[in-house]
PAVEX-441455 format. One record per residue (C-alpha): residue number from 1; residue in one letter; x, y, z. Coordinates in steps of 0.02 Angstrom, whole numbers, always signed. Example, Ala and Ser with C-alpha at 12.3 -4.5 7.8 and 13.67 -1.06 7.14 Angstrom:
# PAVEX-441455
+------+-------+--------+--------+--------+
: kepa : kolgu :      X :      Y :      Z :
+------+-------+--------+--------+--------+
:    1 :     a :   +615 :   -225 :   +390 :
:    2 :     s :   +684 :    -53 :   +357 :
+------+-------+--------+--------+--------+
//
This chain:
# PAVEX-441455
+------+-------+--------+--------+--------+
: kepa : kolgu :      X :      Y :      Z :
+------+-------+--------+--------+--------+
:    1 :     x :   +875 :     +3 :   +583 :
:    2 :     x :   +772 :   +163 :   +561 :
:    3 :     x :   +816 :   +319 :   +606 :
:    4 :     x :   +679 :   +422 :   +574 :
:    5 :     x :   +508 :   +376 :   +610 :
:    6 :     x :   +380 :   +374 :   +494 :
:    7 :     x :   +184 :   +435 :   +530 :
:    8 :     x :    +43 :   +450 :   +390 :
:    9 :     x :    -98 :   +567 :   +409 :
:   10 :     x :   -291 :   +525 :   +397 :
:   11 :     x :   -286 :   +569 :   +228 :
:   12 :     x :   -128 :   +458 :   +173 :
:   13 :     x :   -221 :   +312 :   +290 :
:   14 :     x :   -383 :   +357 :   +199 :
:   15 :     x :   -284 :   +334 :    +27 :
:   16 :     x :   -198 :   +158 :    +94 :
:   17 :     x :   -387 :    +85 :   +134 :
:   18 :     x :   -425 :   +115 :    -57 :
:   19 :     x :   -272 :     +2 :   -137 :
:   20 :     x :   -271 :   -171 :   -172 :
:   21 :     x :   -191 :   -266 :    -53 :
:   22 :     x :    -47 :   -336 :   -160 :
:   23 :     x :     -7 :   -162 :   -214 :
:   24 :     x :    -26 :   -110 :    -46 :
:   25 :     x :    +94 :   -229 :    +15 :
:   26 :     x :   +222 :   -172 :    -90 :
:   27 :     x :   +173 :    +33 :    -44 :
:   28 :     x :   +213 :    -18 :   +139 :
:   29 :     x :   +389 :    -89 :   +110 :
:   30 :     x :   +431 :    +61 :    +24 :
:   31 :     x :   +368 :   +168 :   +162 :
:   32 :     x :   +447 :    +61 :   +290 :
:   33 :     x :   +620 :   +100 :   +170 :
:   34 :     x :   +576 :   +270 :   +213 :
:   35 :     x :   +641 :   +270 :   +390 :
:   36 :     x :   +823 :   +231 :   +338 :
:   37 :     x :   +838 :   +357 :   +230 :
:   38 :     x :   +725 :   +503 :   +155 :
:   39 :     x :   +838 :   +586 :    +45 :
:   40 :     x :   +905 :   +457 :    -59 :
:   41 :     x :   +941 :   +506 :   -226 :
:   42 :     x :   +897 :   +424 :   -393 :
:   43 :     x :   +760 :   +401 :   -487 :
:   44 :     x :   +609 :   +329 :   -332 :
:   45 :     x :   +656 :   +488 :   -245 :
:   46 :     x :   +607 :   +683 :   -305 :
:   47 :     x :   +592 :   +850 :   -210 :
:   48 :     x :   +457 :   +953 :   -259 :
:   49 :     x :   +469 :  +1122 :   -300 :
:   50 :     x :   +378 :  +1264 :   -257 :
:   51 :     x :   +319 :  +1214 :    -72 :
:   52 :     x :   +358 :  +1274 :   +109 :
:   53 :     x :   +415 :  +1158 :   +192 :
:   54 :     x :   +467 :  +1045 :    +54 :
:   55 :     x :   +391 :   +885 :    +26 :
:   56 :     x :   +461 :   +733 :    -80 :
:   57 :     x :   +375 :   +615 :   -177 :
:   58 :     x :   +426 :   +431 :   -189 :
:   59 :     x :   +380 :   +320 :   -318 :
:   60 :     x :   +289 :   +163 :   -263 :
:   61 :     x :   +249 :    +80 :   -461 :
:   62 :     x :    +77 :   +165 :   -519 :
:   63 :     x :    +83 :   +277 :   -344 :
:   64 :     x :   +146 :   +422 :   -252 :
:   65 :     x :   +184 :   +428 :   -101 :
:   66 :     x :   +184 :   +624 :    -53 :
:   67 :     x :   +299 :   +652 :   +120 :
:   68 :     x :   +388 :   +784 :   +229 :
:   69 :     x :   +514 :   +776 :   +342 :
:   70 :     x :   +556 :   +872 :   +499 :
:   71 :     x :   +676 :   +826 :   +630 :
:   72 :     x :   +688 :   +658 :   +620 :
:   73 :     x :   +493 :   +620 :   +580 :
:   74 :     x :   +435 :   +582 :   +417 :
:   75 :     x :   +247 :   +637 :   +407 :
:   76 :     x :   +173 :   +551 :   +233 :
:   77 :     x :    +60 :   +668 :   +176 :
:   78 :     x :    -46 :   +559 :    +20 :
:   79 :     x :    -29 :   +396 :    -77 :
:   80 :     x :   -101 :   +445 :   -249 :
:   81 :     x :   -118 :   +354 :   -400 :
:   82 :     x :     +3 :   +450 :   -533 :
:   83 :     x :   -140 :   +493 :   -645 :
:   84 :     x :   -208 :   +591 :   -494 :
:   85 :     x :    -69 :   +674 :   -456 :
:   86 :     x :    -74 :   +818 :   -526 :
:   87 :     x :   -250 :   +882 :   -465 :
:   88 :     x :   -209 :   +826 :   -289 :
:   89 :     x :    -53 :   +917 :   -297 :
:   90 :     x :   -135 :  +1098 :   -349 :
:   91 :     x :   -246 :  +1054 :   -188 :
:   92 :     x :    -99 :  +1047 :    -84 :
:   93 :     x :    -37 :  +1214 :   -142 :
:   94 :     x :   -175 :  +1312 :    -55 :
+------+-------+--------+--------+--------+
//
């Protein structure tokens, strides 16, 4: 059962069209995990310092999945390759 829901913006959509379908696949069950539980900690799961409001960034394999959370709505902001990551990450920033 979810109990937050979970919304991706044009961007993150945009970013989903690009993947391969079986790595897609997997990206979406992770996502869907989402809902249950944003915060879980570990390893898949890391808060990201230095931005207002905070965002998180779960690991999906070669991808990250780049997400806030407000209320009870998770907004997923991008689903970058890693080796992207840090060049769409200074973007967010501004």
């Amino acid at each position: 059962m979810a109990l937050f829901t979970v919304q991706l913006t044009r961007a993150a959509a945009n970013d989903l069209d690009h993947i391969a379908e079986e790595l897609k696949n997997k990206i979406l069950i992770d996502i869907r995990n989402l809902g249950s539980n944003p915060f879980l900690s570990g390893g898949s799961i890391k808060k990201l310092r230095g931005f207002k409001p905070a965002l998180y960034r779960l690991r999906s394999g070669d991808f990250r999945i780049i997400y806030h959370v407000e209320n009870r709505l998770i907004t997923i902001m991008r689903i970058i390759n890693r080796k992207e990551l840090e060049k769409i990450m200074k973007n967010l920033k501004r």
